[in-house]
C-alpha positions as CSV (number, residue, x, y, z in Angstrom):
1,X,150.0,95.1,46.6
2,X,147.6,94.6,49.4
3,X,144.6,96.1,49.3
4,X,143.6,98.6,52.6
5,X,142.1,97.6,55.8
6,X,139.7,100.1,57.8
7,X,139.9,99.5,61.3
8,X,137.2,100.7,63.4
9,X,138.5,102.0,67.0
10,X,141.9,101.3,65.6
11,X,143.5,104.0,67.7
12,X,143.7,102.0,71.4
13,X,143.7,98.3,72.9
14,X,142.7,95.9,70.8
15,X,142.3,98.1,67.8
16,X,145.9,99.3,67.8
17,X,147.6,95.7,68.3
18,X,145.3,94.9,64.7
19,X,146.5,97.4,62.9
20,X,150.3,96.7,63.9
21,X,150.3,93.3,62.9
22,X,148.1,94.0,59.9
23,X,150.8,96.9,58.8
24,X,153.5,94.6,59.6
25,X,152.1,92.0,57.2
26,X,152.4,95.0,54.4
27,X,148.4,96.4,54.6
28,X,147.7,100.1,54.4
29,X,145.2,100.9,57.1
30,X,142.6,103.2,57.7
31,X,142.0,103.9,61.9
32,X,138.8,104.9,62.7
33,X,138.7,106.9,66.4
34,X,136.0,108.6,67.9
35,X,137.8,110.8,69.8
36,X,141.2,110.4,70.9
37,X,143.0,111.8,68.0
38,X,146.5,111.7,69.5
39,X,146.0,107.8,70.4
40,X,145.2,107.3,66.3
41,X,147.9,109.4,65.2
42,X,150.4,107.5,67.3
43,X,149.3,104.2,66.1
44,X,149.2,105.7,62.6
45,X,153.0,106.6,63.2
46,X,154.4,103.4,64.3
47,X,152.2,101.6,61.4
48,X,154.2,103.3,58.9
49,X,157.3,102.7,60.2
50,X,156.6,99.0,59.2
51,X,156.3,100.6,55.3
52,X,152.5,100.9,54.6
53,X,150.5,104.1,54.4
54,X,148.8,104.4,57.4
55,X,145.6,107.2,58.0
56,X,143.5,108.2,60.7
57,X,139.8,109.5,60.7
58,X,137.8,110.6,63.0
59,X,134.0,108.6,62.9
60,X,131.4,107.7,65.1
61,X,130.1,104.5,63.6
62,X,127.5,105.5,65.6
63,X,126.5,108.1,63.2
64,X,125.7,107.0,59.5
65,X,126.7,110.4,58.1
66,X,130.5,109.7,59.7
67,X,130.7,106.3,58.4
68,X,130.0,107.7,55.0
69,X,132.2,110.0,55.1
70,X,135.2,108.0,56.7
71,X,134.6,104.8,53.5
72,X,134.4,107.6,50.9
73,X,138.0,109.3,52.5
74,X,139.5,106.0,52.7
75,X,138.9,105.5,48.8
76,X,140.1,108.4,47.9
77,X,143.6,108.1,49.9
78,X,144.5,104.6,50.0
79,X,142.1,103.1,47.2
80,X,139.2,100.6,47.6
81,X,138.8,98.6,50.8
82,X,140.3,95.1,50.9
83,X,139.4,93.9,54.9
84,X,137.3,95.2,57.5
85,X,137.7,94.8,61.3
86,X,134.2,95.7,63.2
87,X,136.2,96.4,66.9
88,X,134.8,100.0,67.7
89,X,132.6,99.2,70.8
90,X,131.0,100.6,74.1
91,X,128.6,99.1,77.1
92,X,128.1,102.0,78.5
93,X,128.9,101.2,81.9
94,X,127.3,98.4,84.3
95,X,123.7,98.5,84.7
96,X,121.0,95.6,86.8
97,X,118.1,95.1,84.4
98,X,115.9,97.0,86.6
99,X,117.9,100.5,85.9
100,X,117.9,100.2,82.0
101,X,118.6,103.5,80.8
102,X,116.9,103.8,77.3
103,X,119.4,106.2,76.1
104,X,122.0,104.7,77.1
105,X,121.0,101.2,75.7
106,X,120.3,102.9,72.3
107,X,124.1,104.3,72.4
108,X,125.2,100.7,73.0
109,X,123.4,98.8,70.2
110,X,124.1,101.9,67.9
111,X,127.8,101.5,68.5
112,X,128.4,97.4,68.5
113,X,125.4,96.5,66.3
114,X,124.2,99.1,63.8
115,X,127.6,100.5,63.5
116,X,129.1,97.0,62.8
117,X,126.1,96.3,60.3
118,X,126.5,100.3,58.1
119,X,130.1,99.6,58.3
120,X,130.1,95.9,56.8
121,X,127.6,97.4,54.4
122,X,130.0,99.9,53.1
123,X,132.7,97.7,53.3
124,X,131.0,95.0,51.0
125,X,130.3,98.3,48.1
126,X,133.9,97.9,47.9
127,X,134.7,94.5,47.6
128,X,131.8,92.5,46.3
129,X,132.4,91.0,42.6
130,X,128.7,92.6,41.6
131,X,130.1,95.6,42.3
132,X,133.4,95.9,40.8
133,X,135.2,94.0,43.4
134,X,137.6,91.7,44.7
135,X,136.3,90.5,47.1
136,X,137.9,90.4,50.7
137,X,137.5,89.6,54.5
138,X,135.6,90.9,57.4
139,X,136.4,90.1,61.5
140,X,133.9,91.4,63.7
141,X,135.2,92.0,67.0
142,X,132.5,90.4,69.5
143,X,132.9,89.0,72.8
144,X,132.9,86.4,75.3
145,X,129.8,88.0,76.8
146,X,128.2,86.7,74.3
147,X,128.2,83.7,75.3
148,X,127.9,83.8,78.8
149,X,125.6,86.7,79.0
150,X,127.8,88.9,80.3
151,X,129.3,89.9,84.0
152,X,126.7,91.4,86.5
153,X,125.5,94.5,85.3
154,X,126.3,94.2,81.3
155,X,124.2,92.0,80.0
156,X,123.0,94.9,78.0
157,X,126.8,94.4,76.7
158,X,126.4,90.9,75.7
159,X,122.6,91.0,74.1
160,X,124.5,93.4,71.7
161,X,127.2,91.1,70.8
162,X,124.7,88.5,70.4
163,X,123.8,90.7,67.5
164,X,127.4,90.7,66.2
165,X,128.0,86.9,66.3
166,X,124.1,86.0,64.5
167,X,125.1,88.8,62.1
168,X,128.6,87.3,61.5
169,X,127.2,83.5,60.6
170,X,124.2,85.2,58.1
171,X,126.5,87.5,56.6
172,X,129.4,84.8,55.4
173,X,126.6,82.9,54.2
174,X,125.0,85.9,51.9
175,X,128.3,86.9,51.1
176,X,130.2,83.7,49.8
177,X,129.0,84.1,46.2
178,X,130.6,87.8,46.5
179,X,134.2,86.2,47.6
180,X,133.7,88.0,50.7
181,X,134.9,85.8,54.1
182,X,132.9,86.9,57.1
183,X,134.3,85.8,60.6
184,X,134.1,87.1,64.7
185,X,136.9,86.3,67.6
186,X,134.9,86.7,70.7
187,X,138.1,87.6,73.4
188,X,137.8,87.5,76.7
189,X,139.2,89.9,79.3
190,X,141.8,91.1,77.5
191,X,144.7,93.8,79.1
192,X,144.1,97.5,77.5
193,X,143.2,100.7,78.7
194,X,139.4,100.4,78.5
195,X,139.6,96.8,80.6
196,X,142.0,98.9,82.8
197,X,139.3,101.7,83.5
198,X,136.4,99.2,84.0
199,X,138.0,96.9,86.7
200,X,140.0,98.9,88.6
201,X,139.4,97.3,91.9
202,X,142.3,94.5,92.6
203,X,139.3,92.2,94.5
204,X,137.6,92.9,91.3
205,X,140.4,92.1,88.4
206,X,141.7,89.2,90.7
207,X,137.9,87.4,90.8
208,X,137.8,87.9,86.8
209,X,141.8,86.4,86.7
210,X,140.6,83.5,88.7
211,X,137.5,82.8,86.5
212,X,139.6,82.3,84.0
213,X,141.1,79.1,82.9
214,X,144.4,80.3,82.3
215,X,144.6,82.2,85.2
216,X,145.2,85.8,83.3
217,X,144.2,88.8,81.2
218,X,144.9,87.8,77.5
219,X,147.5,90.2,76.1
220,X,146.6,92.1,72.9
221,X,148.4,90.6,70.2
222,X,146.8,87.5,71.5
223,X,144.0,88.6,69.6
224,X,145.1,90.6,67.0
225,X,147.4,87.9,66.0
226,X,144.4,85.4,65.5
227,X,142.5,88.0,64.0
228,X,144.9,88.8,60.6
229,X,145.7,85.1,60.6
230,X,142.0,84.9,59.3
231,X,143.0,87.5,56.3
232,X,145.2,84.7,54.6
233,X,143.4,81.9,52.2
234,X,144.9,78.4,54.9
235,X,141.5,79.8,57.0
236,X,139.2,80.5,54.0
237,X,136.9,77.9,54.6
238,X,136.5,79.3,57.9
239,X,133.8,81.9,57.0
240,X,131.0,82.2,59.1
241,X,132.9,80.8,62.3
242,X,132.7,82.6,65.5
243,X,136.1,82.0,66.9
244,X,136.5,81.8,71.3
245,X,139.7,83.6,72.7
246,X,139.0,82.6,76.2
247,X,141.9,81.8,77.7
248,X,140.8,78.2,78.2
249,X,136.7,79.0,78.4
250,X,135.4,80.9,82.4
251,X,134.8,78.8,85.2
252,X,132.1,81.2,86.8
253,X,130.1,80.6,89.9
């Protein structure tokens, strides 16, 4: 029997496509939402139908007390954690370097860096061998702003999944000798609600479609696909990889 995944913002977008194809492939999962708790519920619903348990909890991985809490309730319903997905994330909305909002930058780096870090650290109390363990696998959900340092106005976005992809290579190699496979898909635009809310102009959307290679939004499962192929042992030696799903790479002027 497959062991659980916890799937942080697993209730929407990117989140939700994971854990479908990871309950699909026969893994309980664990959603963690912030706040939509219908969204999770929903997901939660048509995970199950596909014959795993399926559970949602509500965490900020923002807050250390939640993520505590959510790896302690996970254990006790579905068992100790098997895989981890790091997708919750947040950029808090475009701002020029020269109207930095310290709160709000601290909200972004809490989110998609020390959130992904407590999470991964709770994540490896349940898998490492010196600790009981079995091992297991880790996908941090970064982005393509890392590498190209973001769109105007969120480069505050991709300094913070800078963090994610240096994290990703240091932890695979710390955590080899624990059996634990550490790995990050960066996607590009990608079509789901939150992409929806953020580029809602057409002039907008139709200037990011043409900076792309392929001419289009990736679709979900065009990365949550990818992303559970890296739970099964052909991509083991693939740890510590940082994985583009660009659409072809941006051609940006």
């Amino acid at each position: 029997m497959k062991r659980p995944l916890v799937i942080t913002g697993g209730g929407r977008g990117i989140g939700a496509a994971i854990a479908l194809q990871a309950a699909r492939q026969g893994f309980p999962t664990a959603l963690l939402y912030r706040a939509d708790q219908a969204s999770a519920q929903a997901v939660c619903a048509q995970a199950a139908s596909h014959g795993p348990r399926s559970i949602a909890i509500q965490a900020d991985v923002a807050d250390e007390a939640d993520i505590l809490r959510a790896f302690d309730a996970v254990r006790a319903a579905l068992g100790p954690v098997g895989g981890l997905v790091n997708n919750a994330g947040t950029n808090a909305g475009r701002m020029t370097i020269d109207r930095f909002d310290a709160q709000a930058l601290e909200r972004v780096f809490r989110v998609n860096v020390i959130g992904t870090l407590l999470c991964t650290r709770e994540a490896v109390r349940h898998m490492a061998l010196s600790q009981g363990g079995k091992g297991g696998v880790i996908v941090n959900i970064s982005s393509m702003a890392a590498s190209i340092g973001g769109r105007p106005g969120l480069s505050h976005y991709a300094a913070s999944k800078s963090a994610v992809d240096a994290f990703t290579v240091g932890a695979a190699r710390e955590l080899a000798k624990e059996a634990i496979r550490v790995y990050a898909i960066r996607p590009g635009a990608t079509e789901t609600d939150w992409t929806a809310e953020g580029f809602r102009d057409p002039a907008t959307r139709s200037a990011i479609e043409r900076s792309i290679a392929m001419g289009r939004y990736a679709q979900p499962d065009e990365i949550a696909i990818p992303v559970m192929a890296l739970f099964t042992d052909p991509f083991a030696f693939l740890s510590g990889a940082v994985i583009d799903a660009s659409g072809g790479g941006y051609v940006l002027a």
